[in-house]
BAVEX-154551 format. One record per residue (C-alpha): residue in three letters; z, x, y. Coordinates in steps of 0.1 Angstrom, whole numbers, plus 5000, padded with zeros to 4 digits. Layout:
<r><residuo>ALA</residuo><c3>Z</c3><c1>X</c1><c2>Y</c2></r>
...
END
This chain:
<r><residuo>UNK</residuo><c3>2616</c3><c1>5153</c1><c2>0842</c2></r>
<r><residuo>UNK</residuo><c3>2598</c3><c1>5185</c1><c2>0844</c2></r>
<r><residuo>UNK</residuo><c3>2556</c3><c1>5180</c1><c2>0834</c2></r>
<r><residuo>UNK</residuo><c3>2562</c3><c1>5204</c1><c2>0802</c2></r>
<r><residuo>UNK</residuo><c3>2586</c3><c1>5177</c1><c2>0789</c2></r>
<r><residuo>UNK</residuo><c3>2563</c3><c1>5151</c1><c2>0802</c2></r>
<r><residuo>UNK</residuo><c3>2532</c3><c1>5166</c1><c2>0786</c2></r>
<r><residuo>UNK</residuo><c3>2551</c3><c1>5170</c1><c2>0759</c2></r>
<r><residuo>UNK</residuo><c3>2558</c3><c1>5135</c1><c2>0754</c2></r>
<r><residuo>UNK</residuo><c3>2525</c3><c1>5128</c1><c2>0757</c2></r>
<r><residuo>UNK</residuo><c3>2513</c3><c1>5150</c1><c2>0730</c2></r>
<r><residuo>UNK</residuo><c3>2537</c3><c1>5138</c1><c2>0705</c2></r>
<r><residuo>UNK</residuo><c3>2534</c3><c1>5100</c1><c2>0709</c2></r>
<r><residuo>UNK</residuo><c3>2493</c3><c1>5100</c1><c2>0714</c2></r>
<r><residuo>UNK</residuo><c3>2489</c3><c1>5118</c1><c2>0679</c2></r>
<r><residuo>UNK</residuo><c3>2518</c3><c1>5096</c1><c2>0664</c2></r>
<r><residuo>UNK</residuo><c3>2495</c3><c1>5063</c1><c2>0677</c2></r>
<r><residuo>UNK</residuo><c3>2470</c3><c1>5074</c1><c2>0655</c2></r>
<r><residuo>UNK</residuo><c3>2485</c3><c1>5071</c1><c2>0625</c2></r>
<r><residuo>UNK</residuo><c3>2480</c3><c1>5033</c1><c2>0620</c2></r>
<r><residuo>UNK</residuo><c3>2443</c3><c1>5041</c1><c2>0620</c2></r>
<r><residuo>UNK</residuo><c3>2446</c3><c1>5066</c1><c2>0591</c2></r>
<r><residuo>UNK</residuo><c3>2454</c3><c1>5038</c1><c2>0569</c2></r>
<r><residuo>UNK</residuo><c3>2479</c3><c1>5035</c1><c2>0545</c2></r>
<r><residuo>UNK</residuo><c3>2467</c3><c1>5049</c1><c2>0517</c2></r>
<r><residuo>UNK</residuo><c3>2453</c3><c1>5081</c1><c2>0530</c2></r>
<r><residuo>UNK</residuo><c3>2486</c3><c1>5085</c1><c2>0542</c2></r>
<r><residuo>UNK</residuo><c3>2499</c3><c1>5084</c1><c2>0511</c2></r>
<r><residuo>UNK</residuo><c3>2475</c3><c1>5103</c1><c2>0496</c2></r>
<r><residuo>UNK</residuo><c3>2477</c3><c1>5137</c1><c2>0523</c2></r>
<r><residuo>UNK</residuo><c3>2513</c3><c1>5134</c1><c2>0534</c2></r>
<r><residuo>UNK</residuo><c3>2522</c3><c1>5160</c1><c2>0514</c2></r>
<r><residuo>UNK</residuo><c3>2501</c3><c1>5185</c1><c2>0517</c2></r>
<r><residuo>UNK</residuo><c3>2508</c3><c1>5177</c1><c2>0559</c2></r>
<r><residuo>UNK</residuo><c3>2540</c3><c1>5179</c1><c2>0553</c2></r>
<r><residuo>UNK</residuo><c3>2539</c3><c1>5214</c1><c2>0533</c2></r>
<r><residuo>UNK</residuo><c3>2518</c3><c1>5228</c1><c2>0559</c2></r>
<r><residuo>UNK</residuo><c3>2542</c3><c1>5215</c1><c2>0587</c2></r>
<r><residuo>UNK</residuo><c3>2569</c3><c1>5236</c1><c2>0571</c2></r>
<r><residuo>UNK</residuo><c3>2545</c3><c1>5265</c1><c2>0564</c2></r>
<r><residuo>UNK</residuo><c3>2540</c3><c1>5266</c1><c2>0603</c2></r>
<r><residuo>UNK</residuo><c3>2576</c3><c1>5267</c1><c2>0610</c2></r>
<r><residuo>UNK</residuo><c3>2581</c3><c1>5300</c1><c2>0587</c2></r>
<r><residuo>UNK</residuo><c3>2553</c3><c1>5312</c1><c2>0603</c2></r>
<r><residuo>UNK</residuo><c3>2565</c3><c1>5303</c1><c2>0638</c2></r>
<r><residuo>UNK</residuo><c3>2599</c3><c1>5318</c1><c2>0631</c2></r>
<r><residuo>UNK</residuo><c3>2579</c3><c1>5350</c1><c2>0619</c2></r>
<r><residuo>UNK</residuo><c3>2554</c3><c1>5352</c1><c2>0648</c2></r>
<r><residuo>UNK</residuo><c3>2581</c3><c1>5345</c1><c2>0673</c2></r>
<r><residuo>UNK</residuo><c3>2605</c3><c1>5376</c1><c2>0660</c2></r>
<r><residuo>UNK</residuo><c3>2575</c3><c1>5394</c1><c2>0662</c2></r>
<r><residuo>UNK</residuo><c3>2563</c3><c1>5384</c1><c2>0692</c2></r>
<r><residuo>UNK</residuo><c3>2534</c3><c1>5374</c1><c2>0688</c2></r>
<r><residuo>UNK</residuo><c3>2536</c3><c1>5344</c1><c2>0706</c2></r>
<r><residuo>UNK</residuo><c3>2560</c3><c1>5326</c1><c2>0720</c2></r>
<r><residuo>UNK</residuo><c3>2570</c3><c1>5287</c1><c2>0723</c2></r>
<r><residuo>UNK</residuo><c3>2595</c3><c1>5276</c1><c2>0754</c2></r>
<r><residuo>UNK</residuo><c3>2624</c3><c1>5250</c1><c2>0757</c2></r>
<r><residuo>UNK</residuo><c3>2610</c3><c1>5220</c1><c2>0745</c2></r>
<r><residuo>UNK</residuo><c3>2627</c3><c1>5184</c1><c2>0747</c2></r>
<r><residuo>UNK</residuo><c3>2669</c3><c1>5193</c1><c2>0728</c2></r>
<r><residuo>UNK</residuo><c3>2668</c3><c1>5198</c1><c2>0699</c2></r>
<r><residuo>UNK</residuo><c3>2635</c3><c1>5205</c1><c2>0691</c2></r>
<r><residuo>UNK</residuo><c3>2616</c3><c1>5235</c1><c2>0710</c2></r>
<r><residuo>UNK</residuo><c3>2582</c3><c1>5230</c1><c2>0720</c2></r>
<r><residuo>UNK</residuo><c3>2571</c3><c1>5244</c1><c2>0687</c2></r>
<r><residuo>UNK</residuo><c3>2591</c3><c1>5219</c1><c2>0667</c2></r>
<r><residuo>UNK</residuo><c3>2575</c3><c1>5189</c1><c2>0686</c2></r>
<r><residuo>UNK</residuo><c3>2540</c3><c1>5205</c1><c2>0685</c2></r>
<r><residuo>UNK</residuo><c3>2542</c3><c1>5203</c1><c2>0642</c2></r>
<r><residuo>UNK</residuo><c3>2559</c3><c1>5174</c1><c2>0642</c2></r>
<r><residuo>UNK</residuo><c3>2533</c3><c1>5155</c1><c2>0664</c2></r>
<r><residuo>UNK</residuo><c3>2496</c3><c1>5170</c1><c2>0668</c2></r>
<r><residuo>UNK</residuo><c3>2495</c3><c1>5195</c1><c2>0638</c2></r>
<r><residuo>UNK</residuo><c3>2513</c3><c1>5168</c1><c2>0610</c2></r>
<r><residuo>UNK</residuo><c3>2491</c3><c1>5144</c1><c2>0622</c2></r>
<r><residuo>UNK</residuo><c3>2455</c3><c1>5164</c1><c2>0629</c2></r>
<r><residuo>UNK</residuo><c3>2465</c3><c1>5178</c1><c2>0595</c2></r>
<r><residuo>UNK</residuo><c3>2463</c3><c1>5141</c1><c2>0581</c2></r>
<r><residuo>UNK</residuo><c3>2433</c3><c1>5131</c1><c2>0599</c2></r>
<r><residuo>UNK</residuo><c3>2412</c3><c1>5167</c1><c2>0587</c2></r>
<r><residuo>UNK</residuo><c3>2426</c3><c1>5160</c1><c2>0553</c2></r>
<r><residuo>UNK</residuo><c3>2408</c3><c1>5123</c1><c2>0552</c2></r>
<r><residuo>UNK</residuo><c3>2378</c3><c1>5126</c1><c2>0567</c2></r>
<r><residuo>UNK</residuo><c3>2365</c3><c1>5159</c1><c2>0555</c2></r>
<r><residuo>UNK</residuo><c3>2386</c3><c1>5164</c1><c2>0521</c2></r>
<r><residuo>UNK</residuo><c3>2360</c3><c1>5167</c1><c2>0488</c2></r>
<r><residuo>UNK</residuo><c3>2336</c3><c1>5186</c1><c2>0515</c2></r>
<r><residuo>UNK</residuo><c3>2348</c3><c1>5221</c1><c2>0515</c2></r>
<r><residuo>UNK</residuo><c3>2324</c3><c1>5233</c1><c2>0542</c2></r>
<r><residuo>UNK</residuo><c3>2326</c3><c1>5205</c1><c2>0563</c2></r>
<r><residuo>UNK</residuo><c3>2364</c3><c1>5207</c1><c2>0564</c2></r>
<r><residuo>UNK</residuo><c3>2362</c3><c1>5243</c1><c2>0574</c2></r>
<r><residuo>UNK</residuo><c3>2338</c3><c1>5241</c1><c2>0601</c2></r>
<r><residuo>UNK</residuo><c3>2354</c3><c1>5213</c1><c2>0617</c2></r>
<r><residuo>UNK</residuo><c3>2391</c3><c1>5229</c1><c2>0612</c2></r>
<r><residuo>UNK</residuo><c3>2374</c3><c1>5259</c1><c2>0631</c2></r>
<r><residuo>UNK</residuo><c3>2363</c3><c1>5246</c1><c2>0659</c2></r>
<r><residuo>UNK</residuo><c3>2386</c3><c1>5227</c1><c2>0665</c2></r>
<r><residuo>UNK</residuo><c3>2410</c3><c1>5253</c1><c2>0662</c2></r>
<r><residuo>UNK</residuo><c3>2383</c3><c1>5271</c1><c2>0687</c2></r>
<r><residuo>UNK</residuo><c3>2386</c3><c1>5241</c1><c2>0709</c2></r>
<r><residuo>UNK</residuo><c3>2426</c3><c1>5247</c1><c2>0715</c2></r>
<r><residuo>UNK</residuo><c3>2424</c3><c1>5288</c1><c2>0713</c2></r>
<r><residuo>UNK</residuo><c3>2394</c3><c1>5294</c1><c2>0736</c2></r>
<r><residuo>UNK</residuo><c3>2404</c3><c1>5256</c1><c2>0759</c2></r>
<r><residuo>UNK</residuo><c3>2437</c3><c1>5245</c1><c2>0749</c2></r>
<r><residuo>UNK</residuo><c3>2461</c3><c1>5274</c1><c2>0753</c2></r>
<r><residuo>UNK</residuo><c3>2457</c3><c1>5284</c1><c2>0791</c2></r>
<r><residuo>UNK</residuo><c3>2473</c3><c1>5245</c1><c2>0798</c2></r>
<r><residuo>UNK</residuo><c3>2498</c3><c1>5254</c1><c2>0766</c2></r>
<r><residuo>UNK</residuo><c3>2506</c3><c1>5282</c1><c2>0789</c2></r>
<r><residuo>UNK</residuo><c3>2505</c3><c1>5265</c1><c2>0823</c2></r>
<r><residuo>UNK</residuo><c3>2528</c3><c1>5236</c1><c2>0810</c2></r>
<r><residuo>UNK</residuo><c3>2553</c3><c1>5263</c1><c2>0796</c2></r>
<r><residuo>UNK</residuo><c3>2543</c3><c1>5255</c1><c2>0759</c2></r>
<r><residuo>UNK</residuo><c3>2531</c3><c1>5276</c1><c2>0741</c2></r>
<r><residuo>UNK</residuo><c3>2516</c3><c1>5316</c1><c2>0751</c2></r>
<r><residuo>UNK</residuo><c3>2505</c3><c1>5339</c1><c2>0732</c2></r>
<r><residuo>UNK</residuo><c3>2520</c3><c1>5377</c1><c2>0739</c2></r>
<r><residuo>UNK</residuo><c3>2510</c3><c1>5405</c1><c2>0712</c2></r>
<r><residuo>UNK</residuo><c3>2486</c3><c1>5382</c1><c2>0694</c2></r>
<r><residuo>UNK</residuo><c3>2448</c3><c1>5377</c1><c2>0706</c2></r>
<r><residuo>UNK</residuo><c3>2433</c3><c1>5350</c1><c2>0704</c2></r>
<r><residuo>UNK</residuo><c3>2404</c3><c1>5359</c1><c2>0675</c2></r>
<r><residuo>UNK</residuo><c3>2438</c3><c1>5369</c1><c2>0657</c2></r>
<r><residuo>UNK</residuo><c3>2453</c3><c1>5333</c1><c2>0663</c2></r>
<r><residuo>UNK</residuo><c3>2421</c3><c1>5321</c1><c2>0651</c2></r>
<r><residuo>UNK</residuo><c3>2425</c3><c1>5340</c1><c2>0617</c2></r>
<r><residuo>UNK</residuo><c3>2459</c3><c1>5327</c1><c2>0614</c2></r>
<r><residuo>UNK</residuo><c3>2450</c3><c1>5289</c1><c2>0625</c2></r>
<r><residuo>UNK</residuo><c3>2418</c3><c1>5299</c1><c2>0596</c2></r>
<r><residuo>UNK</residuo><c3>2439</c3><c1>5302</c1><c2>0568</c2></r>
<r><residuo>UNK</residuo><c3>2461</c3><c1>5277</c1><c2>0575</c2></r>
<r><residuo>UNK</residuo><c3>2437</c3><c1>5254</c1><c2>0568</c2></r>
<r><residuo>UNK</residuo><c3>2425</c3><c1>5269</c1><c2>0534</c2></r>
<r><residuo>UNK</residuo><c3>2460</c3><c1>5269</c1><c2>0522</c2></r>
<r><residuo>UNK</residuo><c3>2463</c3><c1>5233</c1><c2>0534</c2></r>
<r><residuo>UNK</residuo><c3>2426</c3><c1>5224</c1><c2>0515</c2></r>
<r><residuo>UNK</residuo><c3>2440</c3><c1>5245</c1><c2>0485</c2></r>
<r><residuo>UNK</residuo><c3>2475</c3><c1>5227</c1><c2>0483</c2></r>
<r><residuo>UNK</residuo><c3>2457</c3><c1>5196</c1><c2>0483</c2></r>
<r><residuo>UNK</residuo><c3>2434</c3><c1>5202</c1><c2>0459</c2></r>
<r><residuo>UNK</residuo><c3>2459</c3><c1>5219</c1><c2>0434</c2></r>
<r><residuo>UNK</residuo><c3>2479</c3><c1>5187</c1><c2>0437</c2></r>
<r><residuo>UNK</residuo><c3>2453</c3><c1>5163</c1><c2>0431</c2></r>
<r><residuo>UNK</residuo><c3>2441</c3><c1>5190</c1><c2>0400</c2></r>
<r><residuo>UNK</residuo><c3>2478</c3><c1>5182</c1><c2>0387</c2></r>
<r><residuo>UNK</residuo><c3>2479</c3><c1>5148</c1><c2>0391</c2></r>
<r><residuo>UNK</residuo><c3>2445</c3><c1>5143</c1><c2>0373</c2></r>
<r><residuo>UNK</residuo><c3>2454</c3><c1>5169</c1><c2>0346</c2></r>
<r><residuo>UNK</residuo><c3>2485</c3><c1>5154</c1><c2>0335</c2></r>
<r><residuo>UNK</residuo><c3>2472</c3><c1>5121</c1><c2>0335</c2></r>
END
């Protein structure tokens, strides 16, 4: 098995192993806006990729790396942002950034290296942009839900 797959693998399953630890009631609580945003990212992807701004390899059939990257890492960190710094606006966007920094400015030369994910006509203060307002429309889709669900209560 090549290390992409392997690394991969890895990825996937560490951030899934975390999810008992979120508890069950924050997961009931975030799933949805995770699971918006993980379908946000995959019109996005499809966007950047015709556009190349980036580009995401083979992955493990019949996913590509993107698909397992959202699937695993991103649904997940998007659960654990979502319960630890939801209510706390500026704590949950100075945390989203650097991480996001973190993977951009650390991450993304292994991403490359492991045939993952590389970025081609995008820089990476633009990725950052794009990684920022991800997370405000994933704060914002969670706070318009929770506004509706109070509201028609």
């Amino acid at each position: 098995m090549k290390s992409s797959k392997i690394v991969l693998i890895a990825i996937f399953i560490l951030s899934w192993l975390t999810l008992p630890l979120l508890g069950k009631q924050a997961f009931k609580k975030y799933v949805t806006a995770a699971t918006f945003m993980c379908g946000l990212t995959k019109v996005l992807d499809v966007y950047g990729e015709k556009k190349k701004w980036w580009r995401f390899y083979k992955g493990i059939p019949p996913l590509d790396s993107f698909d397992i990257f959202n699937l695993g890492p991103y649904f997940i960190t998007s659960l654990w942002m979502l319960k630890l710094t939801y209510g706390k606006l500026r704590i949950f966007l100075i945390s989203n950034t650097l991480l996001h920094i973190v993977f951009i400015f650390g991450g993304l030369k292994y991403m490359k290296r492991f045939k993952i994910l590389s970025l081609v006509k995008l820089t990476k203060v633009q990725y950052l942009v794009i990684d920022f307002i991800r997370a405000v429309i994933l704060y914002a889709f969670q706070y318009n839900k929770e506004k509706l669900k109070t509201s028609s209560h």
